[in-house]
DRENRO-206218 format. One record per atom (N, C-alpha, C): chain; atom name; residue number from 1; x negated, y, z negated. Coordinates in Angstrom, 1 decimal, padded with zeros to 4 digits. Layout:
BEGIN
- A_CA_NUM_X_Y_Z
...
end
This chain:
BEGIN
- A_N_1_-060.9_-036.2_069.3
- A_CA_1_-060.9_-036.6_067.9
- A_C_1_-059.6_-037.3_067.5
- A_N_2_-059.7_-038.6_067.2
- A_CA_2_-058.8_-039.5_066.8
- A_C_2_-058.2_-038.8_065.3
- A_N_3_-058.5_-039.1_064.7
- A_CA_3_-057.9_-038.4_063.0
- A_C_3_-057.8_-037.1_062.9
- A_N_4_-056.7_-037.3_061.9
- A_CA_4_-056.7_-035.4_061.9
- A_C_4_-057.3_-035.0_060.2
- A_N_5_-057.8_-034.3_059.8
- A_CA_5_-058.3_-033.6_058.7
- A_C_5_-057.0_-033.8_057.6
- A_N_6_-057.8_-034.0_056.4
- A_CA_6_-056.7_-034.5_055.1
- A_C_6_-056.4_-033.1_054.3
- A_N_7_-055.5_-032.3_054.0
- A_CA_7_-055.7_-031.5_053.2
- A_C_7_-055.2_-032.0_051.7
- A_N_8_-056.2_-032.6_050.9
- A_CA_8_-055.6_-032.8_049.3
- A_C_8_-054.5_-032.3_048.7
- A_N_9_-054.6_-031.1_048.5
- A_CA_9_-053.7_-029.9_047.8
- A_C_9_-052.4_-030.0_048.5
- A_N_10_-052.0_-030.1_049.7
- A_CA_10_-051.1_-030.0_050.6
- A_C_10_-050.3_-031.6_050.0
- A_N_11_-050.8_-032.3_050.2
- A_CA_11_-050.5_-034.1_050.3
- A_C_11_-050.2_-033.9_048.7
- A_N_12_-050.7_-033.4_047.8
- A_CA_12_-050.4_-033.9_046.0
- A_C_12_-048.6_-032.6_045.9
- A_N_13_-048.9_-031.7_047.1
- A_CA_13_-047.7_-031.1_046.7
- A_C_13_-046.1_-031.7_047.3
- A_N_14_-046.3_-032.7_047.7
- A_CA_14_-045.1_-034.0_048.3
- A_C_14_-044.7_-034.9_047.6
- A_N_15_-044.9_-034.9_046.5
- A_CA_15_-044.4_-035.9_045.3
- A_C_15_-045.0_-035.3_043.9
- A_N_16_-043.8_-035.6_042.9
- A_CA_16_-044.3_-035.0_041.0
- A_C_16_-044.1_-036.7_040.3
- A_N_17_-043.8_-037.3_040.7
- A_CA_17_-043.8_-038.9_040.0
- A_C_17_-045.2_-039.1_039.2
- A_N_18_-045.1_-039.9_038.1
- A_CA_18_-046.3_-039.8_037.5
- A_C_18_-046.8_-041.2_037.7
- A_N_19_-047.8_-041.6_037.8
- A_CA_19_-048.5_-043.3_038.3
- A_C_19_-048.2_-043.8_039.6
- A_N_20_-048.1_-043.2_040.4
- A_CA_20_-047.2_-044.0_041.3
- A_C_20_-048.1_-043.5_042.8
- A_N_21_-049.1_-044.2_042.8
- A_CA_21_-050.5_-043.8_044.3
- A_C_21_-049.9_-043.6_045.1
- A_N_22_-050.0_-042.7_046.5
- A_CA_22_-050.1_-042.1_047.3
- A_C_22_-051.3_-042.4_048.4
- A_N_23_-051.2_-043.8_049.4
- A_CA_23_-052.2_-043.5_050.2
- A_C_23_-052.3_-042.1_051.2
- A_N_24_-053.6_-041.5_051.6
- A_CA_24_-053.7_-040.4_052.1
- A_C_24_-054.8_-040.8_053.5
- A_N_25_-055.3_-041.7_053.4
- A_CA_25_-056.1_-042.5_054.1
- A_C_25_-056.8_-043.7_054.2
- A_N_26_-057.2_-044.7_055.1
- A_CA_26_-057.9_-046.0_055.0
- A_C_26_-059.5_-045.6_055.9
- A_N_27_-060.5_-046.4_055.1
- A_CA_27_-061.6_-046.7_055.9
- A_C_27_-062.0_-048.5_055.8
- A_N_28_-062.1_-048.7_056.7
- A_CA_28_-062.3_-049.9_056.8
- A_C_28_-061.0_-050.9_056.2
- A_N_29_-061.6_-051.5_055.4
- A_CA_29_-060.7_-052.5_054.5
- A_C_29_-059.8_-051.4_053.1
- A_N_30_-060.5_-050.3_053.0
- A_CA_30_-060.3_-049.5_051.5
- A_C_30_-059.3_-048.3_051.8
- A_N_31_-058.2_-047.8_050.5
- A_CA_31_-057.5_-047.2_050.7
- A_C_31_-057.9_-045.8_050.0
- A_N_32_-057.7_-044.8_050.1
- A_CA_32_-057.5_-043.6_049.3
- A_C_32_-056.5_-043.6_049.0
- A_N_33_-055.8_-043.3_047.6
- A_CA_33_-054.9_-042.6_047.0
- A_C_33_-054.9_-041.7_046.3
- A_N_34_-054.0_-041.0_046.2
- A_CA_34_-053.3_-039.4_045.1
- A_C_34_-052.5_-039.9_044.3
- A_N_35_-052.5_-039.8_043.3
- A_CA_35_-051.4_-040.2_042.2
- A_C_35_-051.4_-039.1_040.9
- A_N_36_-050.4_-038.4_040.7
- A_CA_36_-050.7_-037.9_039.4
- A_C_36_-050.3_-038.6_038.1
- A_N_37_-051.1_-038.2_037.2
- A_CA_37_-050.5_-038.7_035.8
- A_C_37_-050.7_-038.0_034.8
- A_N_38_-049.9_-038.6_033.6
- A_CA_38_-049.6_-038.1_032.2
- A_C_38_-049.2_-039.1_031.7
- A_N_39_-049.7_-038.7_030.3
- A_CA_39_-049.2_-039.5_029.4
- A_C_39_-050.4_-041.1_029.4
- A_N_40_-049.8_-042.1_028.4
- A_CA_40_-050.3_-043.1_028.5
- A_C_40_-049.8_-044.6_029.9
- A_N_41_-050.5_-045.4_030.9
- A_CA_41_-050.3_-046.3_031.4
- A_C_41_-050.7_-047.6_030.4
- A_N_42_-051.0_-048.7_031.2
- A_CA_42_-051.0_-049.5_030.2
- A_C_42_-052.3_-050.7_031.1
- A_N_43_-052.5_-051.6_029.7
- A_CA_43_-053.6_-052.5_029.7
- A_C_43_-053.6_-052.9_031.2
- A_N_44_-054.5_-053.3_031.8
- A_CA_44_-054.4_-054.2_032.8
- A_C_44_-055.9_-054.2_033.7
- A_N_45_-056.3_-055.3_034.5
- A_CA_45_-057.4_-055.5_035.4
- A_C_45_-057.1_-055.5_036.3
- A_N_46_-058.2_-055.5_037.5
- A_CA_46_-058.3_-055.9_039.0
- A_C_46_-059.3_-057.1_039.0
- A_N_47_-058.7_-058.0_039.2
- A_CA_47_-059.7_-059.6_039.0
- A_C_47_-060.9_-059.6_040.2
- A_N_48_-060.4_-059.1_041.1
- A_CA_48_-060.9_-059.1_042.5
- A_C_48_-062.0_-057.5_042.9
- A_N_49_-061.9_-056.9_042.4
- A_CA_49_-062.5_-055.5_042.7
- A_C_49_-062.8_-054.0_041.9
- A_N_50_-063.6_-053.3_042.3
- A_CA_50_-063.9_-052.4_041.4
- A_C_50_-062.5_-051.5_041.5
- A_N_51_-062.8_-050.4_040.8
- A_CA_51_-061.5_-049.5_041.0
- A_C_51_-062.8_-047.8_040.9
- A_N_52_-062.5_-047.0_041.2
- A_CA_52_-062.7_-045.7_041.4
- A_C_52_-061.6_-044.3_040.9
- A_N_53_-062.1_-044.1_039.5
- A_CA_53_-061.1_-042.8_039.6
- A_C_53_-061.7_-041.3_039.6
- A_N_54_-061.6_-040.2_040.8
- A_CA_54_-062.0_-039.5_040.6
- A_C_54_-060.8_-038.1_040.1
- A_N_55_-061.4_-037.4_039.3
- A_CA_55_-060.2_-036.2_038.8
- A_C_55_-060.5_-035.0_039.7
- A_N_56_-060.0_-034.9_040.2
- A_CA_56_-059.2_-033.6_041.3
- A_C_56_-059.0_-032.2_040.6
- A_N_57_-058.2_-032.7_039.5
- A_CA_57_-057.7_-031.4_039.1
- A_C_57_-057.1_-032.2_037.6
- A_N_58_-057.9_-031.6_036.7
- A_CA_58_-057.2_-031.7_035.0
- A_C_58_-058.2_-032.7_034.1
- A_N_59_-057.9_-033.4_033.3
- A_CA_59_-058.9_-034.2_032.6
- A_C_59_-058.3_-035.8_032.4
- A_N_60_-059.0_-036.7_031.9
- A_CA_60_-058.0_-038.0_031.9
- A_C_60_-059.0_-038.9_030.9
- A_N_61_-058.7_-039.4_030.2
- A_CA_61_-059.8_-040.6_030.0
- A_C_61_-059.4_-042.2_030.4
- A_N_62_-060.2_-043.2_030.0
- A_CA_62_-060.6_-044.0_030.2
- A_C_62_-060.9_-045.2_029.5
- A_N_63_-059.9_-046.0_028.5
- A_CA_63_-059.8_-046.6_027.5
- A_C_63_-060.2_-048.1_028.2
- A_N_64_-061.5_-048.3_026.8
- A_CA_64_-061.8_-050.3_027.5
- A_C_64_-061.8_-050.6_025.9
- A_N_65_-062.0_-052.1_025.9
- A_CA_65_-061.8_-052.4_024.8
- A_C_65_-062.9_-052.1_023.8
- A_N_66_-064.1_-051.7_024.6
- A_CA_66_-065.0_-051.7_023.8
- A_C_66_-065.6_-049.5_023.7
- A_N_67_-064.7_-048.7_024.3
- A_CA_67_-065.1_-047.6_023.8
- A_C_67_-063.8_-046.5_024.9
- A_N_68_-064.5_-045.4_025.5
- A_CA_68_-063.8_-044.8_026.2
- A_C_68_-064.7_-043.2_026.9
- A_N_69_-064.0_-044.0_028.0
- A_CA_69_-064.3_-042.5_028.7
- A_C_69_-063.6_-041.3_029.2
- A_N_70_-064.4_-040.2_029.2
- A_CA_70_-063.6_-039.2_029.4
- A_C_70_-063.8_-038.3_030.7
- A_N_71_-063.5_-038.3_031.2
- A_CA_71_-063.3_-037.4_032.9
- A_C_71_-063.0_-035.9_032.8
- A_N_72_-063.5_-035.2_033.4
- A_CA_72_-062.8_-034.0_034.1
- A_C_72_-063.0_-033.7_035.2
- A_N_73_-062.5_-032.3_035.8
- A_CA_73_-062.3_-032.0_037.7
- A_C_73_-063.5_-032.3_037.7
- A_N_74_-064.0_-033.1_039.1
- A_CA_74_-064.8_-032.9_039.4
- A_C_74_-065.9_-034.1_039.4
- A_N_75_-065.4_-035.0_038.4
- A_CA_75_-065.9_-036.6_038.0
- A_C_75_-065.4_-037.7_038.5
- A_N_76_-066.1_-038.7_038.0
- A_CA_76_-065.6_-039.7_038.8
- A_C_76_-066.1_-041.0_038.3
- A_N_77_-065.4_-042.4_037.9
- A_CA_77_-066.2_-043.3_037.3
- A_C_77_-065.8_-044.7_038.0
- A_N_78_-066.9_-045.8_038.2
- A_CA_78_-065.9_-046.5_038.5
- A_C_78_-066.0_-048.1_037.8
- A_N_79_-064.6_-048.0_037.2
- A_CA_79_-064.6_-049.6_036.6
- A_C_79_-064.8_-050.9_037.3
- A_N_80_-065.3_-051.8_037.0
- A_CA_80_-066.4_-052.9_037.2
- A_C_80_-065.1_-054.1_037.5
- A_N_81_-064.9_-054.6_038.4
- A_CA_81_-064.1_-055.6_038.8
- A_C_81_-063.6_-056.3_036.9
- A_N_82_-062.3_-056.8_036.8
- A_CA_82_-062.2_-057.9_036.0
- A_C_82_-062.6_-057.2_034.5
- A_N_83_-062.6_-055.9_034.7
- A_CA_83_-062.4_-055.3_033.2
- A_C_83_-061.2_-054.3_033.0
- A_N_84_-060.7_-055.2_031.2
- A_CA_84_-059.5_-054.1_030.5
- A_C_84_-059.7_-052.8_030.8
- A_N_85_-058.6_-052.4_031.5
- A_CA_85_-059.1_-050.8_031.0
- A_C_85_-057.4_-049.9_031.1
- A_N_86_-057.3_-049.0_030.3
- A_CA_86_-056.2_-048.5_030.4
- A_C_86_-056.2_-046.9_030.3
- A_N_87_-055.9_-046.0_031.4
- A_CA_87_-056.1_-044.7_032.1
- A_C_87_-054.9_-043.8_031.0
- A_N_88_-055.3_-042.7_030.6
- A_CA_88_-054.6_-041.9_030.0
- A_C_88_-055.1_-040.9_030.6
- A_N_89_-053.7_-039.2_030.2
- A_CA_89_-054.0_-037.9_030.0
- A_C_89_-053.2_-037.3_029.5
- A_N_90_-053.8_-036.5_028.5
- A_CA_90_-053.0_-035.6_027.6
- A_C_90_-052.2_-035.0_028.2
- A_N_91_-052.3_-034.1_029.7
- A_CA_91_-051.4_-033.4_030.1
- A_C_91_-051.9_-033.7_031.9
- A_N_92_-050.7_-033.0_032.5
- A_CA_92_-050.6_-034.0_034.0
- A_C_92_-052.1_-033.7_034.8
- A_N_93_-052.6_-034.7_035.3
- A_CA_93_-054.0_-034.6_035.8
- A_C_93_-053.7_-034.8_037.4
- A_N_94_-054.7_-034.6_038.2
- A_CA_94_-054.4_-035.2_039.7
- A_C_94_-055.9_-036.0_040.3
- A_N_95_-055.2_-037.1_040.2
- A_CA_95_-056.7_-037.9_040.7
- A_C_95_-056.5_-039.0_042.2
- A_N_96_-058.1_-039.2_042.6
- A_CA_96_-057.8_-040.0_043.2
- A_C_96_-058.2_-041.2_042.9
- A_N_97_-057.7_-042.6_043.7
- A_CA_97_-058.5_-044.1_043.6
- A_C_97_-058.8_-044.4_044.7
- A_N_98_-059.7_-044.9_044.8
- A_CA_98_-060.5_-045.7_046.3
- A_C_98_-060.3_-046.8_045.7
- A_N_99_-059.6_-048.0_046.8
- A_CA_99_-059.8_-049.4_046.5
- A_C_99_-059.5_-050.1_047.3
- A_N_100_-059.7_-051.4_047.4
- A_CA_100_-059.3_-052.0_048.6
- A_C_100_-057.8_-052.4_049.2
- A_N_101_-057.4_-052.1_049.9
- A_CA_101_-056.0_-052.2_050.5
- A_C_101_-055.5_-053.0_050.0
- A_N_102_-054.2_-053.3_049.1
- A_CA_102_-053.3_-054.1_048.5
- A_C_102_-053.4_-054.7_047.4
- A_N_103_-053.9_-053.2_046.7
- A_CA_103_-054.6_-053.7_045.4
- A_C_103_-053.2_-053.1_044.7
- A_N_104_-052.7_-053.8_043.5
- A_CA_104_-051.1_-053.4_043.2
- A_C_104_-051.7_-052.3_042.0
- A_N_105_-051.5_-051.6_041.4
- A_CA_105_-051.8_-050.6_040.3
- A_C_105_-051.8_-050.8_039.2
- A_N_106_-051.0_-051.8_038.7
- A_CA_106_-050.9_-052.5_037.5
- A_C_106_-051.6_-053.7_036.8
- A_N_107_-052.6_-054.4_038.5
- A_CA_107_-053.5_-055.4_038.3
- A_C_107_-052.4_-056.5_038.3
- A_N_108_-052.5_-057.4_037.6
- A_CA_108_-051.6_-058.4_037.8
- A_C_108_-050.6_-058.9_036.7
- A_N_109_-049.9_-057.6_036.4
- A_CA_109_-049.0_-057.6_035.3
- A_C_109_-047.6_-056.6_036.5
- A_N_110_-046.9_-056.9_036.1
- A_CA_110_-045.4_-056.4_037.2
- A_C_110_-044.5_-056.0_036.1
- A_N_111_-044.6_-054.5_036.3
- A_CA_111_-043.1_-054.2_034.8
- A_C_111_-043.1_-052.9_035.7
- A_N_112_-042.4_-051.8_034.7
- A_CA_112_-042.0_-050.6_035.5
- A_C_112_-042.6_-049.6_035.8
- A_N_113_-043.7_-049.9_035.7
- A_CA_113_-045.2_-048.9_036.2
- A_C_113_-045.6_-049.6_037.5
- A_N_114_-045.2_-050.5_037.5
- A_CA_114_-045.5_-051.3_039.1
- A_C_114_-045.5_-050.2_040.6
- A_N_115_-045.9_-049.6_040.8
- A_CA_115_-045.6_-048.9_042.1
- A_C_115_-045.3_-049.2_043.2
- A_N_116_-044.8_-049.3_044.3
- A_CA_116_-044.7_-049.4_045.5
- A_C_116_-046.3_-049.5_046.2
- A_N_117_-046.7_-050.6_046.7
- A_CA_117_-047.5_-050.2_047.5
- A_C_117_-047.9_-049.9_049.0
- A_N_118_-048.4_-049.5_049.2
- A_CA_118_-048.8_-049.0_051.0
- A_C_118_-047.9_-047.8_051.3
- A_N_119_-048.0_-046.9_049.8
- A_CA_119_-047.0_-046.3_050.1
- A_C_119_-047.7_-044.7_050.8
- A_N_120_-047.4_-044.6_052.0
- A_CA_120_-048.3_-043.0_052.4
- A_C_120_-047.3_-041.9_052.2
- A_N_121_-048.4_-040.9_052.2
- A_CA_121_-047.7_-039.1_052.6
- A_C_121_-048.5_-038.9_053.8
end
């Protein structure tokens, strides 16, 4: 067996930074990441691709311009290529994103939420 087994809980306990993904593994072209957050991030799209947030652990929503969604453990939604949308949580959540490899987190806006990418545990 080529790969070894991911343990989630293990991987989110190696960093407390808030916005800042965590690849954990690639399939194909697509990445997994862990990122925890709080608090508000900010406006921004993926011109090019869908995005996937599933909550792991805590609650988060889901701000577009035209309403909002709300997540808990256990959910999962995923936003539509080339749509506003801006991720919040009341209190620290742990989620993951599936997306395609070298997708930057901020969409194509660069300020200090910008995260490192390709970045693994």
């Amino acid at each position: 067996m080529k790969n070894k087994k991911i343990n989630i809980s293990e991987k989110l306990k190696k960093f407390t930074d808030y916005w800042s993904p965590r690849v954990v593994a690639e399939m194909n072209d697509y990445q997994f990441k862990l990122a925890k957050i709080s608090g508000e991030f900010i406006w921004h799209h993926h011109e090019s691709t869908d995005e996937v947030f599933f909550v792991i652990k805590g609650s988060m929503s889901i701000e577009f311009r035209d309403g909002i969604v709300e997540l808990s453990q256990g959910e999962m939604y995923v936003v539509p290529k080339g749509v506003e949308h801006k991720p919040h949580a009341e209190e620290e959540c742990h989620i993951m994103l599936i997306e395609p490899r070298g997708i930057i987190n901020t969409g194509e806006i660069k300020n200090e939420l910008t995260a490192v990418n390709d970045n693994w545990i």
